[in-house]
N, C-alpha and C positions, 0 to 999 in steps of 0.2 A: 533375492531377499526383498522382500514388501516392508518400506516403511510407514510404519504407523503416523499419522500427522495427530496425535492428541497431545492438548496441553492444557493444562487448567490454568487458563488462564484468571479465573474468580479469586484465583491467591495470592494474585500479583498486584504489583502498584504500579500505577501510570506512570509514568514518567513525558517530563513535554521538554522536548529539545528546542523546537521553535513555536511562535506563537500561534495559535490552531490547529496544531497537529499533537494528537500526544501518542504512547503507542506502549505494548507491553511486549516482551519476547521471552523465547527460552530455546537454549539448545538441546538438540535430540537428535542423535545418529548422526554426525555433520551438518547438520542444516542449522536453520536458526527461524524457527516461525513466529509470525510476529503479528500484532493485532493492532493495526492502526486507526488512530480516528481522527480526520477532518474536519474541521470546521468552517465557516463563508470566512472567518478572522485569518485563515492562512493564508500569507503572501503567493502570490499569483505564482512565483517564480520556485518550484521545490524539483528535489531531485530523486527519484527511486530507481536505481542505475542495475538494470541484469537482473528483476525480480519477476518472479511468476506471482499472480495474485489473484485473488478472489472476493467481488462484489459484495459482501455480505448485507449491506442496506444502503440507501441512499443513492443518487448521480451525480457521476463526477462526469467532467471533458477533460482529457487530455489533448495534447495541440503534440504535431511530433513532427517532425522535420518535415514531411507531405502529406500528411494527415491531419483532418480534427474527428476527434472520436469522442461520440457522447457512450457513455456506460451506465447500462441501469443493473441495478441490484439481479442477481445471480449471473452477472457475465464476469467470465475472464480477463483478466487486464496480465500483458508482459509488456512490461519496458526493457527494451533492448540494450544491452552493454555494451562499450567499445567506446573510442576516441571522438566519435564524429554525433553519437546521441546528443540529440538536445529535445528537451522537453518542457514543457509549463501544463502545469492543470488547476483545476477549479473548480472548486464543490456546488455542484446545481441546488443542491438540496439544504436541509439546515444542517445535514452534518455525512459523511460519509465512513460507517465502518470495513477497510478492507485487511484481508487475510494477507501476508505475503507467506510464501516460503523461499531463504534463499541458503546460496552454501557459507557455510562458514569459514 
């Protein structure tokens, strides 16, 4: 079975859990797709635990346990799940929209 990732997002309202980041979602087939947007105002320290995702505009760096990765606009981003993940990122740009999709 092919799942479709469409969501219209244009009908939704932001919602902002913490300060620079706000984001909209909708579930579909088990998943939960989700339209996030950053800003340089989010705290250094955030966490997107077990997510596949997608660049949509702007650069962010993520820092990850032996890595620092800069991400420009149409790259891939996973952040790995599990016990021992620890992460920090940081929006390069004035603002970073990314795609995630995760399970529900």
């Amino acid at each position: 079975m092919t799942v479709q990732y469409k969501a219209d997002f244009d009908k939704l309202e932001w919602e902002t859990p913490i300060k620079g980041m706000r984001h909209k979602y909708i579930d579909q087939n088990n998943l939960r797709m989700r339209l996030v947007e950053y800003s340089k105002e989010m705290p250094r320290h955030w966490c997107e635990k077990g997510h596949y995702g997608y660049l949509l505009e702007g650069q962010m760096e993520i820092e990850y346990e032996n890595a620092k990765i800069i991400y420009n606009q149409g790259d891939g981003i996973f952040i790995p799940e599990g016990p021992d993940h620890k992460h920090r990122g940081r929006v390069l740009s004035d603002k970073a929209l990314v795609f995630f999709i995760e399970k529900v």
